[in-house]
C-alpha positions in Angstrom: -101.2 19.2 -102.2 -104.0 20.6 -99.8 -106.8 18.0 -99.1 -109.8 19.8 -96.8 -111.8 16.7 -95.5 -115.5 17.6 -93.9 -117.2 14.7 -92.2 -120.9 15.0 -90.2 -119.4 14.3 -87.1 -116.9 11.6 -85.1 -119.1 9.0 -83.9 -117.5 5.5 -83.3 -118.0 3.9 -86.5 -116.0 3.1 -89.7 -115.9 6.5 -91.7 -114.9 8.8 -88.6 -112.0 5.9 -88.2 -111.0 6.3 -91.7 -111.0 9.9 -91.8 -109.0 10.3 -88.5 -106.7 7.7 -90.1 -106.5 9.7 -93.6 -105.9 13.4 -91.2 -103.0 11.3 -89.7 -101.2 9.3 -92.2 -101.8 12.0 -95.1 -99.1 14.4 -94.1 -96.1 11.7 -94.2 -96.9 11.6 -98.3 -96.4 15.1 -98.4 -99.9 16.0 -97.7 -101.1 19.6 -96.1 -104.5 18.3 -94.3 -107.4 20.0 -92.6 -110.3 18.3 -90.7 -113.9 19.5 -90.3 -116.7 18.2 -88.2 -119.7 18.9 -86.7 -120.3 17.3 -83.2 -121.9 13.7 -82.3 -124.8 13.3 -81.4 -125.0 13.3 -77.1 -126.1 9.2 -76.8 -123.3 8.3 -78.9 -119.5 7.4 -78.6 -117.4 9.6 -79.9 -113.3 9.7 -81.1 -111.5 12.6 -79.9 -110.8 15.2 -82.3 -106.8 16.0 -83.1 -105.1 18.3 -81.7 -104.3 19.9 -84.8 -105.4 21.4 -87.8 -109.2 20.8 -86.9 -111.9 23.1 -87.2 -115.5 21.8 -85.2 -118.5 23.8 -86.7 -121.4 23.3 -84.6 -123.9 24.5 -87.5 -123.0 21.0 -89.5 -125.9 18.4 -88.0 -126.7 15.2 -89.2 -130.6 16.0 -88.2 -131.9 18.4 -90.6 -132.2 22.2 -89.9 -132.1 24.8 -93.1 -130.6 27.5 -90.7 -128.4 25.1 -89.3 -127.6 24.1 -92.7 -127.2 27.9 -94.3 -124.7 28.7 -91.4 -123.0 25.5 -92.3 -122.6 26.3 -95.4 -121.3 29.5 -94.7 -119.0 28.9 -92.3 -117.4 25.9 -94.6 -117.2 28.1 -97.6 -115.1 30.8 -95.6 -112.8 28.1 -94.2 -112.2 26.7 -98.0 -111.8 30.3 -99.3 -109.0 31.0 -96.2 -107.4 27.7 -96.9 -107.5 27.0 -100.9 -107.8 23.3 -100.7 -107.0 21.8 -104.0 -109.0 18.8 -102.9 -112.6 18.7 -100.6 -113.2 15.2 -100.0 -116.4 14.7 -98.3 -117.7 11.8 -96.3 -121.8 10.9 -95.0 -124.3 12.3 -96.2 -124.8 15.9 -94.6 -121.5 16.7 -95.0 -121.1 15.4 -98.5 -124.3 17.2 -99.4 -122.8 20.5 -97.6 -119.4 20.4 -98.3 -119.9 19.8 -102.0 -122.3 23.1 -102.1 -119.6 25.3 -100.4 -116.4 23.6 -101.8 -118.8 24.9 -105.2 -119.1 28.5 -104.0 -115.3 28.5 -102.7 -114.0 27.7 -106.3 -112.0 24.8 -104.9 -110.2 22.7 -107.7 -111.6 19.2 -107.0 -114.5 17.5 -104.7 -114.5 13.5 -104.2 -117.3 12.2 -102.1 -117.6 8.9 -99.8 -120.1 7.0 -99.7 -119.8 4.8 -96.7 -123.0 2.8 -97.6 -126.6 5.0 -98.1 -129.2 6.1 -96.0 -131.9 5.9 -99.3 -133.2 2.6 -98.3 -134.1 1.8 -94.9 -133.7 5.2 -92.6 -136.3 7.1 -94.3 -139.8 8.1 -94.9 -140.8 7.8 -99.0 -140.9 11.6 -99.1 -138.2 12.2 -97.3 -135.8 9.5 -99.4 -137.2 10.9 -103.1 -136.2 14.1 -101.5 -132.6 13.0 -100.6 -132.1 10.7 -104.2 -133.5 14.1 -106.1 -130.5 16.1 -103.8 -127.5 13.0 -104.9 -128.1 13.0 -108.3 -127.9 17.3 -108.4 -124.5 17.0 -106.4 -122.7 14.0 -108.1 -123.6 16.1 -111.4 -120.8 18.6 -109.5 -118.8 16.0 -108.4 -115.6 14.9 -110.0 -115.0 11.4 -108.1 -117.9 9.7 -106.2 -116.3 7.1 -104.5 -117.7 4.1 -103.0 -116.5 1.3 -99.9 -117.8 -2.2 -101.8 -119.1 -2.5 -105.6 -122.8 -3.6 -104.6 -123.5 0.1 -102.4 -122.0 1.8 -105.3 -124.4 -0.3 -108.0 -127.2 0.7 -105.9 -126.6 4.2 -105.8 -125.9 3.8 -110.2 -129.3 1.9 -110.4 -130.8 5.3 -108.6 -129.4 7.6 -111.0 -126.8 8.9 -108.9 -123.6 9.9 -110.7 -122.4 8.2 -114.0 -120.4 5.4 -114.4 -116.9 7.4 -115.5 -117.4 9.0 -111.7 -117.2 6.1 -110.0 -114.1 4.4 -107.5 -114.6 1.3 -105.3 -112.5 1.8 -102.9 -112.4 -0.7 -99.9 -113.0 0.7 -96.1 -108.8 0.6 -94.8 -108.5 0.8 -91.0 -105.2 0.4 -89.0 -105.3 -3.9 -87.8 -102.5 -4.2 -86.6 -103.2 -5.0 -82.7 -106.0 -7.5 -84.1 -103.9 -9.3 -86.8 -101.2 -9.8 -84.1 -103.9 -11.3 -82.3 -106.4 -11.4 -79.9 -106.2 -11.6 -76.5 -106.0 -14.9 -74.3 -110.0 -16.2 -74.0 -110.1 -16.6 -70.4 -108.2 -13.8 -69.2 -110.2 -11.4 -72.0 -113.8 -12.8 -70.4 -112.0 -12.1 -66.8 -111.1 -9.0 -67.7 -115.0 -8.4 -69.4 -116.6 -9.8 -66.1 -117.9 -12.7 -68.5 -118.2 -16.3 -68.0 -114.9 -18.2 -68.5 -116.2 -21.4 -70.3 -119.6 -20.7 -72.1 -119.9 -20.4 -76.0 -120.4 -16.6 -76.3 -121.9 -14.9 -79.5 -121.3 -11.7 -79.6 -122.4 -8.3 -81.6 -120.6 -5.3 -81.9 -121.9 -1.6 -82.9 -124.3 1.4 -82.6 -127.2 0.8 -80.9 -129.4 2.1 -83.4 -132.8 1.2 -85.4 -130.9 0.2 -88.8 -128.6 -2.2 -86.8 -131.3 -4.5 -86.0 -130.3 -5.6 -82.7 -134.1 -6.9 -82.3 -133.1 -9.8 -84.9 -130.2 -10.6 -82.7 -132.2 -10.9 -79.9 -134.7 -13.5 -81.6 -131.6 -15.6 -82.8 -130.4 -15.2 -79.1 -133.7 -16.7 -77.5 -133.6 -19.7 -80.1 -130.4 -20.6 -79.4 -130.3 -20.1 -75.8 -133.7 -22.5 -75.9 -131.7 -25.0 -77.8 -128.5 -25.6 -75.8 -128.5 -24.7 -71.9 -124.6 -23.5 -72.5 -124.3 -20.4 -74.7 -124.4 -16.7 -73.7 -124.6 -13.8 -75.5 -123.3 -10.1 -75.8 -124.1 -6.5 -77.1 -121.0 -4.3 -77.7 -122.0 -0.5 -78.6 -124.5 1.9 -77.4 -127.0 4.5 -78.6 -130.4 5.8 -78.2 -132.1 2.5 -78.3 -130.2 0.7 -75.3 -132.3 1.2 -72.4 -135.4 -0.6 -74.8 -133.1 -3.3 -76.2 -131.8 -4.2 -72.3 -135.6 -4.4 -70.9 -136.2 -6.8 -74.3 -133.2 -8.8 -73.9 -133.9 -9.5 -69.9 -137.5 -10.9 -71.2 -136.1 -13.2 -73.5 -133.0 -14.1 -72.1 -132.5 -13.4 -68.4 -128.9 -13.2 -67.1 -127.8 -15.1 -70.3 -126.4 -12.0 -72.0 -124.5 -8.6 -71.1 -124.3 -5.3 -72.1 -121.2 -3.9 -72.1 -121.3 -0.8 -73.7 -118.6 0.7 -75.8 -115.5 -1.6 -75.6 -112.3 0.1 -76.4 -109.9 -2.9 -76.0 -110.5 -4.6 -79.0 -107.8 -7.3 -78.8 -109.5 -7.8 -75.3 -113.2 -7.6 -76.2 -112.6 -10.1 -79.5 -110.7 -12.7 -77.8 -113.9 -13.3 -75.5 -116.0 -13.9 -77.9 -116.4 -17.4 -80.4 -118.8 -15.9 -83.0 -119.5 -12.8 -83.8 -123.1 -11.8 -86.0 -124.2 -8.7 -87.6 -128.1 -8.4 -87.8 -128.0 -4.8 -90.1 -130.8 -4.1 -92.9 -128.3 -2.0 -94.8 -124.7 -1.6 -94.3 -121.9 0.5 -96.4 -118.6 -2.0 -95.1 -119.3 -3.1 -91.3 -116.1 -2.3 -89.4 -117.0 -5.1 -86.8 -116.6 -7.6 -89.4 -113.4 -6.6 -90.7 -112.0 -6.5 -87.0 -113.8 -9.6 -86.1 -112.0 -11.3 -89.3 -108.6 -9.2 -88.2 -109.0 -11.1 -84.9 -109.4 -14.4 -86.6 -113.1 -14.5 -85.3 -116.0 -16.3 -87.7 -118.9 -14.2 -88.4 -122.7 -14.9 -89.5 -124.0 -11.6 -91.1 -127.1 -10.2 -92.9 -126.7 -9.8 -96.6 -126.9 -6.3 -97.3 -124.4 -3.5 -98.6 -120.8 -4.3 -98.4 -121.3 -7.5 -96.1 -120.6 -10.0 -99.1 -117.1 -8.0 -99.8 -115.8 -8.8 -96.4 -117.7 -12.1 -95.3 -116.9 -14.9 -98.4 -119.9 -17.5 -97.5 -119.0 -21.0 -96.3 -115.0 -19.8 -96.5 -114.5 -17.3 -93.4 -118.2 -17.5 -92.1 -121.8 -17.2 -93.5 -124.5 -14.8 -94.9 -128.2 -15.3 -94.7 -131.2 -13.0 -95.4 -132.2 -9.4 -93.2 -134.2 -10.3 -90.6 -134.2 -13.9 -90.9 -133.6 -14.9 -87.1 -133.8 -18.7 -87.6 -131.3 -18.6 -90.3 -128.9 -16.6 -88.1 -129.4 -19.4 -85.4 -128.7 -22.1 -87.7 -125.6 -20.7 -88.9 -124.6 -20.0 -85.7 -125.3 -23.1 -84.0 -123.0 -24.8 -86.9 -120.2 -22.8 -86.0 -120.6 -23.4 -82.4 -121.2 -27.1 -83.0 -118.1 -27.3 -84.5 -115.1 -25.7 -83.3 -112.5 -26.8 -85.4 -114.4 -25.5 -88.5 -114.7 -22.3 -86.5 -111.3 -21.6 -86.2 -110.5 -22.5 -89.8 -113.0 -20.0 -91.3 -111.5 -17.5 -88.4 -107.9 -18.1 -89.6 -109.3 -17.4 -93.7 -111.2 -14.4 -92.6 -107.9 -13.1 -90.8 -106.3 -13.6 -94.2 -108.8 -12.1 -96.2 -109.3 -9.0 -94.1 -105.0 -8.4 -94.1 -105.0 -8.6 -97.8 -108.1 -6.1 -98.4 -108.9 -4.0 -95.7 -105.1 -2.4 -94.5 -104.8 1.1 -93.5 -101.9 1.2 -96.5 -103.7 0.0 -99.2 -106.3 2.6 -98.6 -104.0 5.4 -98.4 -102.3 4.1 -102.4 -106.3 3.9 -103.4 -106.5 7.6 -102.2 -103.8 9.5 -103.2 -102.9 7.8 -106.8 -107.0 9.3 -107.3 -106.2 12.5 -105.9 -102.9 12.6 -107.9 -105.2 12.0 -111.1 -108.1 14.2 -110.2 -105.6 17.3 -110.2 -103.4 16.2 -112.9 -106.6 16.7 -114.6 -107.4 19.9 -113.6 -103.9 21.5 -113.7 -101.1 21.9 -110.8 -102.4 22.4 -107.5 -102.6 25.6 -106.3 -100.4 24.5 -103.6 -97.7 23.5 -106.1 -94.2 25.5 -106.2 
């Protein structure tokens, strides 16, 4: 079977980890696999592309362009018609909205789409989101699998009229764990190793440095706590547009209490500095933090939004409090800290949690026992004998 996979672009983050994970993996099943992406935007990180079987089309942007868009379109059509996938599985939104048009023109057997959480609330002006809903609920009509990471993003996107029920897969973000669930690093030579202090509490947060993340929540927890105990210091993993204006707020409210440390690649290393990790995001699909954080047999305090409830279980591997609720983040947070025995516990059940749910090979059953039924239903592959 032929899968063509088209994703916006390979930003750090979970569904360029997922895909590059699905290009890899795929082919040991007996899987022919293409890749196509559009670059990443300059301020972010970026995973290098593989070596093989990958096709970069500069024309597919996340920021909207209609010429862009047309020569997107037009370039992905020709690669489908050269290739004959029998599947096109699309993932974020310009490339879902994209792919699905051209995978249309190209005749191609069968097009699943992932949503990896939504940009329809939170990222957009009102015009500019009716626009977008108007655009989902034409291409899921042309869709045969919409597939979603957590049931509450994919009951959203229902309660907007996107795609019927019959369309719908939950299937949970899988990423590769297995350096984290060995464990993480040793605390005091990761913080060594991190330039951070060896004995503080240290509360950390991990990801883009963008708008939707709401690292200026974090920051108000941070300057509550830090004016409640004289001990704790604080940490922002990631980067993005928005760093230079988050490092000139943080210095304001928190002095040399807390680092910036960019993108951190050793993730044993970074998680075995930290004691808590939080998540401050207004809307989320599945946060990939949190599943590492729980991989590393961290505790977490997280907003409530998206997929967060599916990988945080309240009170049992950490806690969940309101968007933008800065004392409640700080209160949660000071518990943990408080007690470190409690702490570990809930770190150990999130460990357990995230091995049973989140696994690279559970993901890759989830995928191909759909693809396996989306083209029994539609005949032999054209790949086939």
């Amino acid at each position: 079977m032929r899968v063509l996979r088209v994703i916006t672009r390979l930003n750090i983050g979970g569904p360029a980890r997922q895909a590059l994970m699905l290009h890899r993996v795929l082919p040991e099943r007996g899987y022919e696999c293409e890749l196509v992406s559009g670059a990443p935007q300059t301020e972010e990180g970026a995973f290098p592309p593989p070596a093989e079987r990958y096709t970069l089309v500069e024309s597919l942007r996340r920021e909207t362009d209609f010429l862009a868009d047309a020569r997107a379109i037009h370039t992905l059509t020709r690669l489908m018609r050269a290739s004959r996938p029998d599947v096109v599985h699309t993932h974020t939104t310009t490339a879902g909205g994209l792919g699905r048009i051209a995978a249309r023109r190209a005749k191609v057997p069968v097009t699943v789409h992932t949503f990896h959480g939504h940009v329809l609330s939170g990222y957009l002006s009102g015009p500019q989101t009716r626009a977008l809903t108007a655009a989902e609920r034409a291409l899921a009509k042309r869709t045969d699998a919409l597939v979603s990471v957590s049931t509450r993003v994919r009951d959203e996107l229902l309660a907007l009229g996107i795609g019927r029920p019959e369309q719908w897969r939950v299937v949970p973000l899988g990423l590769e764990l297995g350096e984290l669930l060995g464990g993480p690093a040793e605390r005091s030579a990761s913080r060594a190793a991190l330039g951070l202090p060896p004995e503080a509490p240290l509360v950390g947060i991990v990801g883009r440095l963008a708008a939707i993340k709401d690292h200026g929540t974090f920051l108000a927890m941070a300057a509550r706590l830090a004016a409640a105990r004289t001990d704790v210091s604080f940490v922002v993993a990631g980067d993005g547009s928005l760093r230079g204006s988050l490092e000139a707020e943080a210095k304001s409210l928190l002095g040399n209490r807390i680092r910036f440390l960019g993108w951190a690649t050793d993730l044993p290393v970074l998680y075995g500095a930290l004691d808590v990790v939080v998540l401050t995001s207004r809307n989320e699909g599945t946060p990939v933090a949190l599943i590492e954080a729980g991989a590393a047999g961290r505790p977490v305090v997280a907003t409530d939004v998206g997929g967060v409830a599916e990988v945080v279980r309240d009170g049992a591997s950490g806690f969940v409090v309101p968007p933008g609720d800065a004392a409640a983040l700080a209160a949660r947070v000071g518990t943990l800290l408080d007690d470190p025995e409690a702490a570990r516990a809930m770190g150990l059940a999130g460990r357990e949690w995230v091995r049973a749910r989140f696994g690279s090979e559970r993901l890759v059953d989830d995928l191909t026992a759909l693809y396996g039924e989306l083209t029994d239903a539609r005949g032999a592959p054209r790949g086939a004998g």
